[in-house]
C-alpha positions as CSV (number, residue, x, y, z in Angstrom):
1,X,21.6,17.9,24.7
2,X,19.4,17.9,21.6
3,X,17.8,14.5,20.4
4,X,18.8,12.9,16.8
5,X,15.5,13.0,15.0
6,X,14.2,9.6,13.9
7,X,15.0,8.3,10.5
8,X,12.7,8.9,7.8
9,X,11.3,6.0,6.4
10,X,11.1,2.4,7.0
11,X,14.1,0.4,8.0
12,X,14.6,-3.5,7.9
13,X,16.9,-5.4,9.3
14,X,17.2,-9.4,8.7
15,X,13.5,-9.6,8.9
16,X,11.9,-12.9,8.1
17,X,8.3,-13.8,8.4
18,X,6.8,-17.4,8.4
19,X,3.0,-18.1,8.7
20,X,1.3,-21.6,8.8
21,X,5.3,-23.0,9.3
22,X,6.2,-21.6,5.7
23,X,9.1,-18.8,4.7
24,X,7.1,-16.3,3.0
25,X,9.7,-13.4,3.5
26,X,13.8,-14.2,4.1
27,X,15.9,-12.7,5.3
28,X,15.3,-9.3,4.5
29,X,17.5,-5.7,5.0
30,X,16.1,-2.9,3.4
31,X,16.0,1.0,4.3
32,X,12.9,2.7,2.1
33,X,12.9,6.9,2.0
34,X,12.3,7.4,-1.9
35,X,9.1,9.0,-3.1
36,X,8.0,6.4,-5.2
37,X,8.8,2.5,-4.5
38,X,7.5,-0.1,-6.6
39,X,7.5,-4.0,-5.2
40,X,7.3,-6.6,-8.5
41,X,6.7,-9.7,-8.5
42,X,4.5,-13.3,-9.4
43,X,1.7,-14.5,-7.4
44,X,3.1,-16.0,-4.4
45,X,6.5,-14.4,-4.3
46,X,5.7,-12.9,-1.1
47,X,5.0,-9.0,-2.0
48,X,1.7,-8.7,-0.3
49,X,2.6,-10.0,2.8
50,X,6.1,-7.3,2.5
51,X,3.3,-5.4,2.8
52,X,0.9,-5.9,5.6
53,X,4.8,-6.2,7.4
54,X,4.9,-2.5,6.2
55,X,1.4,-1.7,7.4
56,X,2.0,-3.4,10.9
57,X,-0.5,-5.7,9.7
58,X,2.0,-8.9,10.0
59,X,5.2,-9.1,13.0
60,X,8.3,-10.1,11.7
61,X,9.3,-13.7,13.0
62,X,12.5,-12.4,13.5
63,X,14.6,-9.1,12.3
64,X,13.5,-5.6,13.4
65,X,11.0,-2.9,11.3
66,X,10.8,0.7,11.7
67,X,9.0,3.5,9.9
68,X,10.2,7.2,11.7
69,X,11.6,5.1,14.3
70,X,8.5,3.0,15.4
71,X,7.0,0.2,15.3
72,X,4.7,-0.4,12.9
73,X,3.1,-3.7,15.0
74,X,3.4,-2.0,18.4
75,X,3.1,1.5,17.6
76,X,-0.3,1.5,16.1
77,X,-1.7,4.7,18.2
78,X,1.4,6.8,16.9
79,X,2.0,5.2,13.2
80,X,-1.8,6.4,12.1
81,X,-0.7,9.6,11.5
82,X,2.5,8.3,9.6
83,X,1.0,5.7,7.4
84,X,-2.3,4.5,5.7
85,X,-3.1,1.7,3.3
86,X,-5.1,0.9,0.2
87,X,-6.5,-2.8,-0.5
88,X,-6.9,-4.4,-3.7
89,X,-10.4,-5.1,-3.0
90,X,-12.0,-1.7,-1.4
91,X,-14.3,-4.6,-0.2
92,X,-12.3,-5.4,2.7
93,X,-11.6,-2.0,3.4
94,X,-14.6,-0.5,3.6
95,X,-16.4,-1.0,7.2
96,X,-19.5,1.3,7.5
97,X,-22.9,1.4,5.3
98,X,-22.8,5.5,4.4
99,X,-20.4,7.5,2.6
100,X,-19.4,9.8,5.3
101,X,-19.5,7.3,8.0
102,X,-16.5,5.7,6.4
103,X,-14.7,8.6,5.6
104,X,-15.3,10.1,9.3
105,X,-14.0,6.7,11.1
106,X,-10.2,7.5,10.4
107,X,-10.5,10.4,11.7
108,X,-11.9,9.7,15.1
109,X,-9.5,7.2,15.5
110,X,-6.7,10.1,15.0
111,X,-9.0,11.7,18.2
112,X,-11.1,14.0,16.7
113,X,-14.7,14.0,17.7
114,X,-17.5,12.8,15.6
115,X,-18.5,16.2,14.7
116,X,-15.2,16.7,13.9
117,X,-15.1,13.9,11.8
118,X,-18.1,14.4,9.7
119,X,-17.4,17.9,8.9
120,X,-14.3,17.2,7.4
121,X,-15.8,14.2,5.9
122,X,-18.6,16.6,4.5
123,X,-15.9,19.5,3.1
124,X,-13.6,16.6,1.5
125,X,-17.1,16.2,-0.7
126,X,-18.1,19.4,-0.9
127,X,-15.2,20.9,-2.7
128,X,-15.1,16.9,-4.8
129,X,-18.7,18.1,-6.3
130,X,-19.8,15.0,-4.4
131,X,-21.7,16.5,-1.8
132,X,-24.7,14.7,-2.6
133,X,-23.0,11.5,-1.6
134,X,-22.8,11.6,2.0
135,X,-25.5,9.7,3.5
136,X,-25.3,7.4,-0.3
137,X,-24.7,3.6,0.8
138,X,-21.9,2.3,0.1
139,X,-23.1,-0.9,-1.1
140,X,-23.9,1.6,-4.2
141,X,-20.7,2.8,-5.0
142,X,-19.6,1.4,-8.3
143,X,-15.7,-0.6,-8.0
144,X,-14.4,2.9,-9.1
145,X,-16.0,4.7,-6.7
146,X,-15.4,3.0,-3.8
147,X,-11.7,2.3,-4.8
148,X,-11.7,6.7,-4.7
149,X,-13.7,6.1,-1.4
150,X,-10.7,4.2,-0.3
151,X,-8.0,6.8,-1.0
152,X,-10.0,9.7,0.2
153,X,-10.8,8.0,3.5
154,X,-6.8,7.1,3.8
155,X,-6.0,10.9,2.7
156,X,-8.0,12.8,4.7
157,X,-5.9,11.5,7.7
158,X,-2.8,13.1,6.1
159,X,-0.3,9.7,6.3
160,X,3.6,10.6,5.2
161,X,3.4,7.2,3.2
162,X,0.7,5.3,1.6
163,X,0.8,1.8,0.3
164,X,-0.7,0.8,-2.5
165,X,-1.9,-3.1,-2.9
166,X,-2.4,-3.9,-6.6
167,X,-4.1,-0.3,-7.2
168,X,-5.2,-0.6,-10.9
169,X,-6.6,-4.3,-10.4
170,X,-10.2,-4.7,-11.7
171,X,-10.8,-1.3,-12.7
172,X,-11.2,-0.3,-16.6
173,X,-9.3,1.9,-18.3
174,X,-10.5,5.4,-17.8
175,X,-10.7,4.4,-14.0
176,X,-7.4,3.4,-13.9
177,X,-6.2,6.6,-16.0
178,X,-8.2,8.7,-13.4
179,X,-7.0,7.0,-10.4
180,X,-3.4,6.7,-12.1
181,X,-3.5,10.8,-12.3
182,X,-4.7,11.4,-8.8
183,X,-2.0,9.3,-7.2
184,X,1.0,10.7,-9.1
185,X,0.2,14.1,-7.7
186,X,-0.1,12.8,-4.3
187,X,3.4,14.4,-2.2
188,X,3.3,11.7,0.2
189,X,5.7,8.7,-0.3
190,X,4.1,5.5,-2.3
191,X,5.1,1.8,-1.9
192,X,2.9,0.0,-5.0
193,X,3.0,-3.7,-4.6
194,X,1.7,-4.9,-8.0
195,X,2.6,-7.9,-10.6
196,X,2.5,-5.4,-13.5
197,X,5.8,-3.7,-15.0
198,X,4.1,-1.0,-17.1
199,X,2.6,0.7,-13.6
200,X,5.6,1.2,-12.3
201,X,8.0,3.1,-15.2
202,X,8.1,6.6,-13.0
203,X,9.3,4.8,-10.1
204,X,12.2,6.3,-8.3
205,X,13.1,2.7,-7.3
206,X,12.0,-1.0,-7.8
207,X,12.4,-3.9,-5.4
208,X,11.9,-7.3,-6.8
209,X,10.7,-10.2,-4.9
210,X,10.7,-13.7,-5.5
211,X,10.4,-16.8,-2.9
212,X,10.2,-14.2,-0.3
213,X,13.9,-12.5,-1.5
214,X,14.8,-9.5,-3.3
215,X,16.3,-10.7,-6.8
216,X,17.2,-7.0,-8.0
217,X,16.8,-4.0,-6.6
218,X,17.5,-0.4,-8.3
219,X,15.7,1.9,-11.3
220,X,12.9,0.9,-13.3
221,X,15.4,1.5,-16.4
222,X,17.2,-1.3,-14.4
223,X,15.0,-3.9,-12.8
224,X,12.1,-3.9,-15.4
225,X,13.5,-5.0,-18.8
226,X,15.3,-8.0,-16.2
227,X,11.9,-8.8,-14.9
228,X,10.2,-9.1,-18.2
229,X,12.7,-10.9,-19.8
230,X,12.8,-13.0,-17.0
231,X,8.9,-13.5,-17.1
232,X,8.9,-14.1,-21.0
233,X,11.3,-16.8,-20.3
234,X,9.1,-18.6,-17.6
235,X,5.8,-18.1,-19.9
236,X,8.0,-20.1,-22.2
237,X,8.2,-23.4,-19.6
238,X,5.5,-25.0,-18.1
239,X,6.0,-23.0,-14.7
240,X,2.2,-24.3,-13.6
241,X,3.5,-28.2,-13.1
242,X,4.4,-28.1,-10.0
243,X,2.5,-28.4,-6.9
244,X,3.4,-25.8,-3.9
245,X,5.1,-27.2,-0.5
């Protein structure tokens, strides 16, 4: 008898997580398969830690989360070649003091010898016109170019789905035009967490999180003139007044 195949994409069911005895996520059911997710919200509303859940990065207190039919906490081994994520701050990300060094680690945790590693970590520049990077420190790189150190580093070890912490934050401009470019025409599936509307208009779908709940969830054309409105209103108050629990 032939198997079912596991099911694309992630799969929550009444997950809740709580760290230091506070509810940061609720409650939460969700099945993610589109191309292009964005998560909105505030400061606080519990988006980033959605997505270290996603990443395997945080265990659900209680519910269940799948991506492909593992588990993202327990499956580490297995979920590398599935999914890969992108800090806010390349800072934390980045682990080694040369270029190539950090592009090669991924890679021989997939199980590819160091060799292995380093030539495609060498090729990945080569046909980049960075070759001359390789054995540059990384302590050099400007916050552009280690944010593209980042995503190489994460797309060399071909994940299905990427996600995307605040991508655009402190970069300029052209960097975020650039950046903005080379992610679009990435095929593999993006979750964006981010606290800016106007990154996510070519979403195929928007979730929108506050207090650790989904307030709306549906098209860009849908959620985003709610959440701005909804912002506008609160820029209006004095939101800042209270202290938090």
């Amino acid at each position: 008898m032939n198997e079912r195949p596991a099911p694309s994409g992630f799969r929550l069911s009444g997950v809740s997580v709580q760290l230091a005895g506070r509810m940061v996520l609720s409650n939460l059911t969700l099945t993610l398969t589109e191309r292009r997710i964005g998560i909105l919200g505030r400061n606080g509303s519990g988006k980033t830690t959605l997505l270290r859940l996603l990443a395997g990065l945080v265990a659900p207190s209680t519910g269940t989360i799948t991506l492909d039919g593992l588990d993202p906490t327990r499956d580490r081994k297995a979920i590398l070649a599935r999914l890969g994520i992108l800090f806010q701050n390349p800072d934390h990300q980045i682990l080694f003091p040369t270029v190539e060094e950090e592009l090669a680690f991924g890679l021989r945790q997939q199980g590819r010898t160091d060799a292995q590693a380093r030539a495609a970590a060498h090729a990945l520049l080569a046909a980049q016109g960075r070759a001359h990077w390789a054995t540059a420190s990384t302590a050099t790189l400007s916050q552009g170019q280690r944010h593209w150190l980042c995503l190489q580093a994460v797309l060399l070890m071909a994940p299905q789905t990427i996600l995307l912490d605040e991508p655009f934050a402190g970069l300029d401009l052209p960097t975020q035009t650039r950046l903005s470019r080379h992610l679009d025409d990435l095929p593999q599936r993006l979750i964006t967490v981010t606290h800016d509307p106007d990154t996510l208009s070519a979403a195929d779908r928007i979730l929108w999180l506050e207090a650790g709940q989904i307030v709306q969830d549906g098209p860009p054309v849908t959620v985003l003139p709610a959440f701005t409105a909804a912002m506008a209103r609160l820029g209006a108050e004095d939101a800042d007044t209270a202290l938090p629990d």
